[in-house]
RODO-2510 file (C-alpha; in nm, 4 decimals, decimal comma):
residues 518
     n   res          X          Y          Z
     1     x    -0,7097     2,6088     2,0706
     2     x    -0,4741     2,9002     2,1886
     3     x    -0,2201     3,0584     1,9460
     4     x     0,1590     3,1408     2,0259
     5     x     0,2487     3,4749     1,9494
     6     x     0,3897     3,3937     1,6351
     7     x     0,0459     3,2341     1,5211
     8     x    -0,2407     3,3581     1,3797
     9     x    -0,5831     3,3259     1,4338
    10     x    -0,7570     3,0645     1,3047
    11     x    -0,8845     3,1282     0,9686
    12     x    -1,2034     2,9863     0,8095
    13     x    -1,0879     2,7437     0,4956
    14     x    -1,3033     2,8799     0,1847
    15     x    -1,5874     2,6300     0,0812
    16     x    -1,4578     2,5833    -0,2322
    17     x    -1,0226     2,5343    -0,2742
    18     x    -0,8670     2,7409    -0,5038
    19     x    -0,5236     2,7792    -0,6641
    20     x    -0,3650     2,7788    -0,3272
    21     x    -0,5030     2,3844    -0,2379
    22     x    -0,4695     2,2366    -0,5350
    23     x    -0,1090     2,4004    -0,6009
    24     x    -0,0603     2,2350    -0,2112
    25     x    -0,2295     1,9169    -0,3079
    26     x     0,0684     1,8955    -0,5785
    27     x     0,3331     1,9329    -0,2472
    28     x     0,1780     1,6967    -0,1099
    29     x     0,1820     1,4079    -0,3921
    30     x     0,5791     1,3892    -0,3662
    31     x     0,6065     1,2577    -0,0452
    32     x     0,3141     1,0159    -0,1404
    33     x     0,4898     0,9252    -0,4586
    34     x     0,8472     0,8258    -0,2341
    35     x     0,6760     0,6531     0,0165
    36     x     0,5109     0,4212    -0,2187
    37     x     0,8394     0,3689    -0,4312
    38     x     1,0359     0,2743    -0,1440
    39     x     0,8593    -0,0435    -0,1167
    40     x     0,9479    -0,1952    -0,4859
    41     x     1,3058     0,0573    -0,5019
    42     x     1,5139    -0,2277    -0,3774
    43     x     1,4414    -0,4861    -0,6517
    44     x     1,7370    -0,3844    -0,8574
    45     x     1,9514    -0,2654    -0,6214
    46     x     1,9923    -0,5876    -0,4081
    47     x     2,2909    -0,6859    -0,6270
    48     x     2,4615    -0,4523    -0,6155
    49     x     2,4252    -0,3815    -0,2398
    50     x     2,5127    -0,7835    -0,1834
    51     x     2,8202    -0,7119    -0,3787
    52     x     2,9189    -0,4161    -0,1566
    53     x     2,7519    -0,4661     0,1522
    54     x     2,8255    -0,8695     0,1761
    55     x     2,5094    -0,9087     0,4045
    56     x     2,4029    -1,2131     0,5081
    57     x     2,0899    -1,4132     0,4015
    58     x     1,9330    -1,2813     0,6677
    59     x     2,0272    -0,9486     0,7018
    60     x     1,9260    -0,8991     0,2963
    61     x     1,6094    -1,0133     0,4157
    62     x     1,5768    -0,7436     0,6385
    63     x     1,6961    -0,4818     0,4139
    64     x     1,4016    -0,5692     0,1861
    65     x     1,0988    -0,6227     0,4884
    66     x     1,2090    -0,3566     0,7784
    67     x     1,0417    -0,0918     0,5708
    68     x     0,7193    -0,2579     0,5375
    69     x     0,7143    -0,3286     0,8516
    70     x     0,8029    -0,0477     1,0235
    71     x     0,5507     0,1377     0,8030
    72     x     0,2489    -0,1318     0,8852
    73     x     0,3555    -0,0944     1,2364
    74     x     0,3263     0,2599     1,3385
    75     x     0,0114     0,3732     1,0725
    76     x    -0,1944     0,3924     1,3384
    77     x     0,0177     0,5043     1,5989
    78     x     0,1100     0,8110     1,3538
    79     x    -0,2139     0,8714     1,2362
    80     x    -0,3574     0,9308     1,5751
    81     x    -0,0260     1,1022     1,6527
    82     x    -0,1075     1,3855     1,3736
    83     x    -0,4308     1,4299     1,5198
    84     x    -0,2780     1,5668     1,8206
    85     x     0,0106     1,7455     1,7431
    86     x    -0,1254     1,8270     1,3917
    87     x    -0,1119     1,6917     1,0798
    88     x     0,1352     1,9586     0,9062
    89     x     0,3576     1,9681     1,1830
    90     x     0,3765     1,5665     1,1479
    91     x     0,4082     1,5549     0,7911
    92     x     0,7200     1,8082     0,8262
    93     x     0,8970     1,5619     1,0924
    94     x     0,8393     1,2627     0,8560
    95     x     0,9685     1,4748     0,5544
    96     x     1,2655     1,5701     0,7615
    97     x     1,3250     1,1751     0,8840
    98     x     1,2821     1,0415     0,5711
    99     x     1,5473     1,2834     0,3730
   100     x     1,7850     1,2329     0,6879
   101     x     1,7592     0,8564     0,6695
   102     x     1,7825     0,8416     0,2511
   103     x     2,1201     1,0508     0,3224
   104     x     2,2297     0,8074     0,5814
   105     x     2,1214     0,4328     0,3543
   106     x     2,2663     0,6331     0,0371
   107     x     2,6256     0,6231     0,1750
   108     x     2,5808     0,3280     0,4082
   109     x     2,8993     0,1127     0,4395
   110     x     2,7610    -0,2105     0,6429
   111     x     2,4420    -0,3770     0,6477
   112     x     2,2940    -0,2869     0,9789
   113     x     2,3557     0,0580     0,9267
   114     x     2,1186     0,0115     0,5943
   115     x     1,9112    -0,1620     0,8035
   116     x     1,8484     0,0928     1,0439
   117     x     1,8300     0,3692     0,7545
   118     x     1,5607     0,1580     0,6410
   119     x     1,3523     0,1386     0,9684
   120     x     1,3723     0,5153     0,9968
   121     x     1,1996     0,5164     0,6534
   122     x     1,0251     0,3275     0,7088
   123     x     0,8905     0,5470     1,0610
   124     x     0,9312     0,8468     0,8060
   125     x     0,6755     0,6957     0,5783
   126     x     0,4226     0,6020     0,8368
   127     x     0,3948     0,9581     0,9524
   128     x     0,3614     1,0742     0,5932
   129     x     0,0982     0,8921     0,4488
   130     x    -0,2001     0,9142     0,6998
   131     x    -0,0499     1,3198     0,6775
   132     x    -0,1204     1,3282     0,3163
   133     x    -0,4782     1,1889     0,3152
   134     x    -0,5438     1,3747     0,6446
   135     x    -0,4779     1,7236     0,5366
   136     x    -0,6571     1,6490     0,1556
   137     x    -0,9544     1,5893     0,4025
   138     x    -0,9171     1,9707     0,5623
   139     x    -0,7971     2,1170     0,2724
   140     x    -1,0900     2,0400     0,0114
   141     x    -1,4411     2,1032     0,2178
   142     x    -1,6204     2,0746    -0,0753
   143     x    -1,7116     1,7083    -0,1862
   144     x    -1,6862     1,7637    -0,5386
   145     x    -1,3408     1,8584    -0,5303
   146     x    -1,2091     1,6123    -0,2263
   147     x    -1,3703     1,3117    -0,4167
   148     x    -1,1396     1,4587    -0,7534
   149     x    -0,7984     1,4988    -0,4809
   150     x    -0,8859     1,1836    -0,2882
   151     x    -0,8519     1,0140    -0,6783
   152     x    -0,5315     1,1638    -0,7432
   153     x    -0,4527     1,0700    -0,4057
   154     x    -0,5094     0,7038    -0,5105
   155     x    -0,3757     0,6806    -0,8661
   156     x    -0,0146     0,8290    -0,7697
   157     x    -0,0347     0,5969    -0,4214
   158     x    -0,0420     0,2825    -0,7412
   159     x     0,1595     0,4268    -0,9634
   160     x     0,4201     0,5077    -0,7245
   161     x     0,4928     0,1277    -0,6162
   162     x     0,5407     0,0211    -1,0074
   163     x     0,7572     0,3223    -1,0451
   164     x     0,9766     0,2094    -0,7845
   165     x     1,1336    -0,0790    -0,9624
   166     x     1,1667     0,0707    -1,2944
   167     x     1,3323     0,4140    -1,1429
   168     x     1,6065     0,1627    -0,9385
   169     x     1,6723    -0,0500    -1,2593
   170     x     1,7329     0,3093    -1,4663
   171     x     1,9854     0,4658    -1,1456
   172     x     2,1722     0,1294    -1,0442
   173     x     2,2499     0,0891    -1,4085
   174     x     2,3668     0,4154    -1,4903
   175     x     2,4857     0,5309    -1,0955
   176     x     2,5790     0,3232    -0,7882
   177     x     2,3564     0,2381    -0,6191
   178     x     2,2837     0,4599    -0,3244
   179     x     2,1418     0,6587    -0,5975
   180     x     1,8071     0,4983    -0,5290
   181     x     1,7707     0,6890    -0,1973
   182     x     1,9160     1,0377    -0,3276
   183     x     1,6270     1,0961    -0,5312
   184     x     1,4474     1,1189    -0,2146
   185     x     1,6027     1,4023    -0,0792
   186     x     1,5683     1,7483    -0,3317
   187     x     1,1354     1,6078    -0,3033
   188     x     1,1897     1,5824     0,0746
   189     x     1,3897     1,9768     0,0742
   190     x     1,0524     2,1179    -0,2027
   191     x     0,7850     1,9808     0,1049
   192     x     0,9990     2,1299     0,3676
   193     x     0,9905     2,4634     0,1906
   194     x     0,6901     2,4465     0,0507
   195     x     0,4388     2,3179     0,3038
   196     x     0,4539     2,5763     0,6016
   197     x     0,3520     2,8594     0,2733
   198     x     0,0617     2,6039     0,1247
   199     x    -0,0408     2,3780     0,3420
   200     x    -0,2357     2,4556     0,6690
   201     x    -0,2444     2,3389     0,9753
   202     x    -0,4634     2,1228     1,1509
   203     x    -0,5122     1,9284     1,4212
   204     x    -0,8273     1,8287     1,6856
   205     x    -0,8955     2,0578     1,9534
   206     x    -0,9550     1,8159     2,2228
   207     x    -0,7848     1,5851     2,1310
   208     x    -0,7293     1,4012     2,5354
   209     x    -0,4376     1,2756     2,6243
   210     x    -0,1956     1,0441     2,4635
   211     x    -0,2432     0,6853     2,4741
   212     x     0,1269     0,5387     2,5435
   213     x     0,0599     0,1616     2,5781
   214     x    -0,1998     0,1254     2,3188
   215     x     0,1178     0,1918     2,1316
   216     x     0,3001    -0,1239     2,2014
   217     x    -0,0305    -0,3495     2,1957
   218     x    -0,0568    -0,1893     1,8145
   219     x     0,2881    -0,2953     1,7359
   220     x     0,2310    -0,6329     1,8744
   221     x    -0,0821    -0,7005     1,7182
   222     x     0,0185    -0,5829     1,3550
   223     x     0,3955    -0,6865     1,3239
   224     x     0,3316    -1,0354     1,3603
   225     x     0,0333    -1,0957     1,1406
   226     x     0,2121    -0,9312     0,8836
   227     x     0,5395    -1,1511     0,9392
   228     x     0,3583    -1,4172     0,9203
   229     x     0,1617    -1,3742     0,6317
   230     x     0,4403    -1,2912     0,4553
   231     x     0,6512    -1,5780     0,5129
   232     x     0,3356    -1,8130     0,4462
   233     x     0,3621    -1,6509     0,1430
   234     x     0,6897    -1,7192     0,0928
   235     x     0,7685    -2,0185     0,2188
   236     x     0,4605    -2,2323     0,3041
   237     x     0,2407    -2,3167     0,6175
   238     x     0,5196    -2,4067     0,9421
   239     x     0,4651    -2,3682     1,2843
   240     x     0,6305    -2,0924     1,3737
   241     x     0,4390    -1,8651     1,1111
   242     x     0,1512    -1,9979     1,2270
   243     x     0,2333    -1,9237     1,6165
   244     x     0,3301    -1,5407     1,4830
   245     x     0,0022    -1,4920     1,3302
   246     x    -0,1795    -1,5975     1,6498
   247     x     0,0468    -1,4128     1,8964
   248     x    -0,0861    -1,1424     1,6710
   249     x    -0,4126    -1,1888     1,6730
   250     x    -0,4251    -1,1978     2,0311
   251     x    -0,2734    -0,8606     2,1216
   252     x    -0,4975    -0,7373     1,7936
   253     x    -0,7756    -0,8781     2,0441
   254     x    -0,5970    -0,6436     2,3647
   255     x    -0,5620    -0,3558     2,1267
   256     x    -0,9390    -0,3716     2,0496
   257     x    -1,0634    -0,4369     2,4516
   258     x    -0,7961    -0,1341     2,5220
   259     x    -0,9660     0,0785     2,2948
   260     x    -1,2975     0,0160     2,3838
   261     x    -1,2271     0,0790     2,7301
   262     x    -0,9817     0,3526     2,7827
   263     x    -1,1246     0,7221     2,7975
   264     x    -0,8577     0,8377     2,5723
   265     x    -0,8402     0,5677     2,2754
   266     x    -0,5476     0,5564     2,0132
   267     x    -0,7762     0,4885     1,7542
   268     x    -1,1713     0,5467     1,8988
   269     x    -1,4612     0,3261     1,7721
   270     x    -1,6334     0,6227     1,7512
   271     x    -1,5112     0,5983     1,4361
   272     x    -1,6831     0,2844     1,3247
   273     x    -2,0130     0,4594     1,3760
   274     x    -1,9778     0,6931     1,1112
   275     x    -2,1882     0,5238     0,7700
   276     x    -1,9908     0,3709     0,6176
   277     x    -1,6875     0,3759     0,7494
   278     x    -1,6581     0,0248     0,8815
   279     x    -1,7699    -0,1710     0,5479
   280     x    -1,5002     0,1417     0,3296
   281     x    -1,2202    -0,0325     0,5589
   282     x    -1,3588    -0,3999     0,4764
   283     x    -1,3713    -0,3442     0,1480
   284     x    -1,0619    -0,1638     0,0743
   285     x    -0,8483    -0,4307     0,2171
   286     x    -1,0221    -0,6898     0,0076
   287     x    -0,9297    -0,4925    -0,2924
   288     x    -0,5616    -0,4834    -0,1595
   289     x    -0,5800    -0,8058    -0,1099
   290     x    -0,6728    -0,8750    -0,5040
   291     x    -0,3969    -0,6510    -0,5929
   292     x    -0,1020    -0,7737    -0,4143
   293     x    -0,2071    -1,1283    -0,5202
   294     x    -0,2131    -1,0798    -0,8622
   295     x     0,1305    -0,8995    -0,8096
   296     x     0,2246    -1,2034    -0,6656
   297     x     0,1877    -1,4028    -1,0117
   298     x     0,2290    -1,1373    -1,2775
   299     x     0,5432    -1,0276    -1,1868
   300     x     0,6528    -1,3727    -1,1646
   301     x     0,5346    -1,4709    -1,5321
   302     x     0,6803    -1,1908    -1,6679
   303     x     1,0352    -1,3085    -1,5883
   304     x     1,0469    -1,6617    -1,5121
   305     x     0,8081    -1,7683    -1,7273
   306     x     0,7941    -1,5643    -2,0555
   307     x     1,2010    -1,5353    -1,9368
   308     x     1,1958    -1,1871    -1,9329
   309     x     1,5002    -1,0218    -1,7522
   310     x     1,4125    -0,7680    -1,4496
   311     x     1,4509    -0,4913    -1,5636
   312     x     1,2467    -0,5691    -1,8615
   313     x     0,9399    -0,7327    -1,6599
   314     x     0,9396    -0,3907    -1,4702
   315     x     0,9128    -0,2036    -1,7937
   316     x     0,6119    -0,3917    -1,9166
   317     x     0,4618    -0,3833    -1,5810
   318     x     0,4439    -0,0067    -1,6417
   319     x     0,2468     0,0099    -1,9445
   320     x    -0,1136    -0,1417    -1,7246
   321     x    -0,0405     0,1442    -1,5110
   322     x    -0,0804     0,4122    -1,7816
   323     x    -0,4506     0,3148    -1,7556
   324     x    -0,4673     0,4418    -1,4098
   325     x    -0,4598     0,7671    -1,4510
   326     x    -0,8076     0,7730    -1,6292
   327     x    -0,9629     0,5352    -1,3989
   328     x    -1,0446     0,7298    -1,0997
   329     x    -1,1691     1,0666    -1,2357
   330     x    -1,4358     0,8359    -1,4845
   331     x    -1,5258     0,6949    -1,0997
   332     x    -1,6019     1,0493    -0,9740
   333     x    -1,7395     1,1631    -1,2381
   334     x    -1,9799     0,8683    -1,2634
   335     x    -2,0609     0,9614    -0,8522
   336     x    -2,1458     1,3184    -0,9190
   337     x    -2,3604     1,2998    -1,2166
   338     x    -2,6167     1,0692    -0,9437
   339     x    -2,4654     0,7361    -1,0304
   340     x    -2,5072     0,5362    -0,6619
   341     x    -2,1299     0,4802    -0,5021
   342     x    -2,2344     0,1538    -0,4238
   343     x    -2,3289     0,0581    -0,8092
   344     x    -1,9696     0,2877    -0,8905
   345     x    -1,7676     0,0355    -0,6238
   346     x    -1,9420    -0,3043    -0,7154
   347     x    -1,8154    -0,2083    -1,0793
   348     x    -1,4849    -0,1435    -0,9833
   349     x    -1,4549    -0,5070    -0,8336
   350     x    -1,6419    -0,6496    -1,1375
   351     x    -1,3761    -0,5089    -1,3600
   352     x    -1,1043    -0,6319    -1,1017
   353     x    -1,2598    -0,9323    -1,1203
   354     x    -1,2546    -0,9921    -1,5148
   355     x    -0,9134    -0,9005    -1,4736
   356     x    -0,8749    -1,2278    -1,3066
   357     x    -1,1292    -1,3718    -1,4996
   358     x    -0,8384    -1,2742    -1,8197
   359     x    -0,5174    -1,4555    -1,5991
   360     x    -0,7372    -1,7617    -1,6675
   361     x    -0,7014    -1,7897    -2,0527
   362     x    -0,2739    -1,7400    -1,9887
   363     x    -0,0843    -2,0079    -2,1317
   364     x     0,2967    -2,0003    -2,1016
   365     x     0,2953    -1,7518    -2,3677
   366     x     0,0815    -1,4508    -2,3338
   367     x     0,2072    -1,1453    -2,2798
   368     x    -0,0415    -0,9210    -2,3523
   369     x    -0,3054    -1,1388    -2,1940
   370     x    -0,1616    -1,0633    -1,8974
   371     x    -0,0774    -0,6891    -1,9542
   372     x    -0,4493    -0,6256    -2,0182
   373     x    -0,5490    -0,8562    -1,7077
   374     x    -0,3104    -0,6514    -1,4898
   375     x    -0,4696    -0,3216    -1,6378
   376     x    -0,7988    -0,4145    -1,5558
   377     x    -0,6833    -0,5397    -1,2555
   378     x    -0,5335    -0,2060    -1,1598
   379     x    -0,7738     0,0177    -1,3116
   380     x    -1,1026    -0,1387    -1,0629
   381     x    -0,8758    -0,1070    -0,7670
   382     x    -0,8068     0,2542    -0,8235
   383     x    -1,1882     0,3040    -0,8577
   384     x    -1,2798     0,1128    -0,5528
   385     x    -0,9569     0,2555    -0,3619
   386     x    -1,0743     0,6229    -0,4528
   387     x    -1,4746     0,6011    -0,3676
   388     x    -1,3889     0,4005    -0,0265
   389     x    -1,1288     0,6358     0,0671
   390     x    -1,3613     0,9130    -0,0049
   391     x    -1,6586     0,7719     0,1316
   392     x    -1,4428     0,6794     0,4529
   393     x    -1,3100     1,0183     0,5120
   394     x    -1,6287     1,1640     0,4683
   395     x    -1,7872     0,9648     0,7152
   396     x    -1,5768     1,1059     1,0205
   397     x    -1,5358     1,3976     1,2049
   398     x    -1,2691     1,6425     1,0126
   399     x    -1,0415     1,5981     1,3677
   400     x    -1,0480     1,2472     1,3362
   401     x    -0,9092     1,2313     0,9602
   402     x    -0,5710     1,1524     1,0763
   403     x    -0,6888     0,8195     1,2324
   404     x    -0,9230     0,7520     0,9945
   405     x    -0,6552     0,7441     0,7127
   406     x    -0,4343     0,5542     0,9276
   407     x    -0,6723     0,2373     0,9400
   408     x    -0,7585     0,2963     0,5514
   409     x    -0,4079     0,2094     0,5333
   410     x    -0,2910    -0,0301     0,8021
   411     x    -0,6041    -0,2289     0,6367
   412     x    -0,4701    -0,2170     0,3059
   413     x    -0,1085    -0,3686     0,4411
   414     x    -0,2762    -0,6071     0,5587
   415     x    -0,4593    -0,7031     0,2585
   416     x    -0,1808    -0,7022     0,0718
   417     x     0,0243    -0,9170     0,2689
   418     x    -0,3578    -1,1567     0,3223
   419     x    -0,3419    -1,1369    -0,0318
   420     x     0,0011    -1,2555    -0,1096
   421     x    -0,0087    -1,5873     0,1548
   422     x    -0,3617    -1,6637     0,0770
   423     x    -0,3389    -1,6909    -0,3168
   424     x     0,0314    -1,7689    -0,3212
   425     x     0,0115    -2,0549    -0,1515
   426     x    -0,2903    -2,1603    -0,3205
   427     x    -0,0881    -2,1044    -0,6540
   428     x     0,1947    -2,3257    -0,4655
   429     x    -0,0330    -2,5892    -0,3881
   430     x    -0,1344    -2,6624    -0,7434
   431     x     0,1968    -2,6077    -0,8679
   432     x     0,3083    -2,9115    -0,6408
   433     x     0,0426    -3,1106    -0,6926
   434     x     0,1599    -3,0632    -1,0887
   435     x     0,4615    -3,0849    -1,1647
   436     x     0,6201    -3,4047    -1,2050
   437     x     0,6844    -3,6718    -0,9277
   438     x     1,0488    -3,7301    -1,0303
   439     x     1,1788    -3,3681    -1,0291
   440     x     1,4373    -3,3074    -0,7969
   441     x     1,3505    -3,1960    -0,4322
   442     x     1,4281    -2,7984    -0,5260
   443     x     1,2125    -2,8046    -0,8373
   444     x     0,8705    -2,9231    -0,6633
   445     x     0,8610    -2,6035    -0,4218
   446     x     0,8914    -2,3294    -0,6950
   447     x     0,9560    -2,2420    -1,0534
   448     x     1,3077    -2,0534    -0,9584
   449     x     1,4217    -2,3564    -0,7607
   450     x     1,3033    -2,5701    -1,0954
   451     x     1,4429    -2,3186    -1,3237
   452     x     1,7854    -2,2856    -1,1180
   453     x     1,8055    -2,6864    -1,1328
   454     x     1,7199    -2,7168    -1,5134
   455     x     2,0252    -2,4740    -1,6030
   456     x     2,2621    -2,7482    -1,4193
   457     x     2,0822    -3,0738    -1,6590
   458     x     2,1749    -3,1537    -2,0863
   459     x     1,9615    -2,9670    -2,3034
   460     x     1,6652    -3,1974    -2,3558
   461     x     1,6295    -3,2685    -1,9492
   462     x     1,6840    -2,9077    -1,8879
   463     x     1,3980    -2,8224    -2,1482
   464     x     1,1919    -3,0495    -2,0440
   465     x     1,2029    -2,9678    -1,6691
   466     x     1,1401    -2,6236    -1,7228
   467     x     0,8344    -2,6441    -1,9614
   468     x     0,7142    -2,8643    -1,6763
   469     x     0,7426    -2,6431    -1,4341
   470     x     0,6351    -2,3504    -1,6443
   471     x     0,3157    -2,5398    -1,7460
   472     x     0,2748    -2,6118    -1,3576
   473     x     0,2920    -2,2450    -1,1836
   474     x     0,0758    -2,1128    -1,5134
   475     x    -0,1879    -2,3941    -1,3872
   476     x    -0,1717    -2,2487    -1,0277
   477     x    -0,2105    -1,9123    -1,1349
   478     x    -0,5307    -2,0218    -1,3061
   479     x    -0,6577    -2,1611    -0,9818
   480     x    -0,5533    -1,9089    -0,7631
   481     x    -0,7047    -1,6219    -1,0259
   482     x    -1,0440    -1,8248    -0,9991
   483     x    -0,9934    -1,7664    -0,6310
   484     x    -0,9310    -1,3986    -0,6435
   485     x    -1,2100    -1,3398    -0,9213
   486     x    -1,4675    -1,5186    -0,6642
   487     x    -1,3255    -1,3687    -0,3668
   488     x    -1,3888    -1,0123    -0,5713
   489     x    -1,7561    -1,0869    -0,7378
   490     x    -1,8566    -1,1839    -0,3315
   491     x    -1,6996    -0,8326    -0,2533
   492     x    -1,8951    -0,6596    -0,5224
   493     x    -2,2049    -0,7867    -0,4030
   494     x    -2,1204    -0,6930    -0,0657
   495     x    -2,0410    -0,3495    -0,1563
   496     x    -2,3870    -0,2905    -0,3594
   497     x    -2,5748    -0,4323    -0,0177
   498     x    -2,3929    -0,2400     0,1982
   499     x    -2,3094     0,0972     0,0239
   500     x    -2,6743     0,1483    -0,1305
   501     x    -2,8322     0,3387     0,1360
   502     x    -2,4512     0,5044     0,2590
   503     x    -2,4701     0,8859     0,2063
   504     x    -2,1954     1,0780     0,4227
   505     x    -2,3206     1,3914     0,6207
   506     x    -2,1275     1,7135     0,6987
   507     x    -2,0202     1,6887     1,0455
   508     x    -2,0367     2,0016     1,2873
   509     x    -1,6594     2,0115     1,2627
   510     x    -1,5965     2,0158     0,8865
   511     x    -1,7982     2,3310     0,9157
   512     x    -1,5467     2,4971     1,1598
   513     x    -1,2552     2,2917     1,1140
   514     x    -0,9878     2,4059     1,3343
   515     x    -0,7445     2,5439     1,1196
   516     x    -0,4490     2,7365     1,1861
   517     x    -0,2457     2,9427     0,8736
   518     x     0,1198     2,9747     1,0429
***
């Protein structure tokens, strides 16, 4: 790598960080912890905006899903991207496109414009998050200390999406509410300050060139699996999700052949070589795919079945997360005092799993049941999240850490959205199978539409309805959770056959990383 004159030389990263990294490590974290909000900071707000805004049923549905999408969508593309051009560079565009685009969907006065403000964050957030995970690879050599980073890494990525939905309840309630995107912006001005002084650059040294339409294939091959999905979730097996998620699949199938071909891949399977690696992405999706199911129902039960009101489900959902923040440094410290990372991962998914295993005593009247199932719940994912994203990173070439996180990631969209359709509808199977013959039409597809027609019945047919329909989704939660917990126990057993014998090695190039200090 050649310097510019206003570069330079490379420096040699100590073996051990000091003061500098982990003060840098805290830069890095608020980005991370905006990112991850933006994808629950809308639940609040949507009145409000309908009020002002008057979008239309469909437009509202795009305000809510661009981001994701967007964000699912380019991972990879970015990832690679930061590889290149390097990671701190990237990670300063993103800051600078996400602040820019929070101005521009805080003072929004139609719906496409908050539309588009949301696809820019949403292209904002995809070059920030494989940044984040990228440069915690470069920036702590030693494993000790990356496996400590890559679990704060984790536990603020988990905390930040239940934080999103409390912090928008708080701001629309006291402010308007564009307020939910100003916050973004004095975090967004501290990283563009702060990173060019703490955070160094990096990038691969050879890298070839650019791979322009593996681009498109990626966009083709994840946008429409995770459309799909999501409206299975949503609204049921019909053709035309079906027909998205197979379009998908078959440019996912291009995307692969064009990678495996092409001298210069987006993404190389190089990668998949590394030990490791491949079963780290496996796994980690399954354990997304727990998550986001399990979202699916709790948040659900909270209000429309215990009748709690929004803003009040969100607060309760907090109090699992407080568990979080213990759960991943117990994991590492387990890891370095000789405990296998296979034995430290299978765990993880037990404990997941029991969390499940705790949905299945729920009646209609449990809260704390399902508090401490949605801790436990949490608490294994963070532990499997951390080890897999550790044992993933470490697998790879320090030049390839950009692409390496974006996978990690676009896998655990994926999950999440695999994990919404496939226990959801599971859950909305048994719930129609259950509740009673002779409700109307709108009650026997979900307990809103049963709820919203038992407010319009007398008293006793309104009570009735509801306890029906209450007893009904609890029963498909019950089903689904046995679902999840087996789908979890398999995955623990995978992950102690697979991970036993999985020790990462120092590659030549974590040894010299190419590092600039600009």
């Amino acid at each position: 790598m050649t310097n510019s004159p206003h570069e330079q030389a490379p420096s040699r990263i100590p073996e051990r960080a000091g003061r500098k990294e982990w003060t840098a490590l805290a830069v890095l974290m608020l980005p991370l912890l905006l990112v991850s909000m933006d994808v629950s900071v809308l639940y609040f707000a949507v009145p409000a905006i309908s009020a002002d805004l008057d979008p239309s049923g469909t437009q509202q549905l795009w305000i809510f899903d661009i981001y994701a999408f967007v964000l699912a969508g380019l991972l990879m593309t970015m990832g690679s991207l930061g590889d290149r051009i390097g990671r701190r560079k990237l990670l300063l565009f993103g800051a600078a496109a996400f602040g820019a685009a929070s101005l521009t969907a805080a003072y929004a006065n139609s719906a496409e414009l908050l539309i588009a403000a949301r696809a820019v964050l949403g292209i904002g957030g995809a070059t920030l998050m494989p940044s984040t995970m990228a440069l915690v690879r470069t920036m702590f050599r030693d494993a000790g200390q990356r496996a400590k980073a890559i679990g704060i890494w984790s536990g603020v990525m988990v905390a930040g999406v239940a934080l999103g939905s409390v912090m928008s309840g708080i701001l629309v309630e006291h402010f308007w509410w564009g307020s939910i995107f100003l916050v973004n912006l004095p975090a967004m001005v501290l990283l563009l300050l702060l990173a060019p002084v703490l955070i160094p650059e990096s990038r691969d040294p050879d890298p070839g060139r650019f791979d322009l339409l593996s681009v498109p294939l990626s966009l083709a091959a994840v946008l429409p699996v995770v459309y799909g999905l999501k409206e299975i979730a949503a609204e049921g097996f019909q053709t035309a999700y079906v027909v998205s998620l197979a379009v998908g699949l078959g440019f996912a199938a291009l995307f692969v052949h064009r990678q495996r071909t092409t001298a210069s891949p987006l993404i190389s399977p190089a990668l998949f070589r590394g030990r490791g690696f491949a079963p780290a992405v496996l796994l980690n999706l399954i354990s997304s795919l727990a998550m986001m199911g399990s979202a699916y129902f709790t948040t659900q039960y909270l209000q429309s079945v215990l009748g709690k009101s929004a803003m009040e489900a969100a607060l309760w959902a907090l109090l699992p997360s407080v568990l979080i923040g213990f759960a991943a440094p117990v994991a590492t410290a387990l890891v370095q005092r000789g405990m296998n990372r296979a034995h430290v991962v299978a765990t993880g998914f037990v404990v997941s799993a029991s969390g499940y295993g705790l949905l299945t005593l729920t009646g209609t009247d449990a809260l704390w049941t399902v508090l401490g199932a949605a801790a436990l719940l949490a608490c294994g994912a963070v532990v499997i999240s951390s080890q897999l994203t550790d044992l993933a990173l470490s697998s790879v070439p320090t030049e390839k850490a950009g692409s390496a996180s974006s996978l990690l990631e676009t896998g655990q969209e994926f999950g999440g959205a695999l994990g919404m359709a496939l226990l959801g509808s599971i859950g909305n199977a048994v719930y129609r199978a259950d509740i009673p013959a002779g409700a109307p039409a709108e009650a026997q597809e979900t307990l809103g539409g049963a709820l919203a027609v038992a407010q319009q019945l007398p008293d006793r047919a309104a009570s009735a309805l509801a306890e029906a329909a209450r007893e009904a989704f609890t029963s498909g939660m019950h089903v689904a959770a046995l679902s999840g917990a087996a789908v979890l126990l398999i995955a623990a057993v995978l992950a102690a056959a697979t991970l036993r014998r999985v020790t990462p090695t120092v590659a030549p190039a974590e040894r010299e990383p190419e590092m600039a200090l600009v």
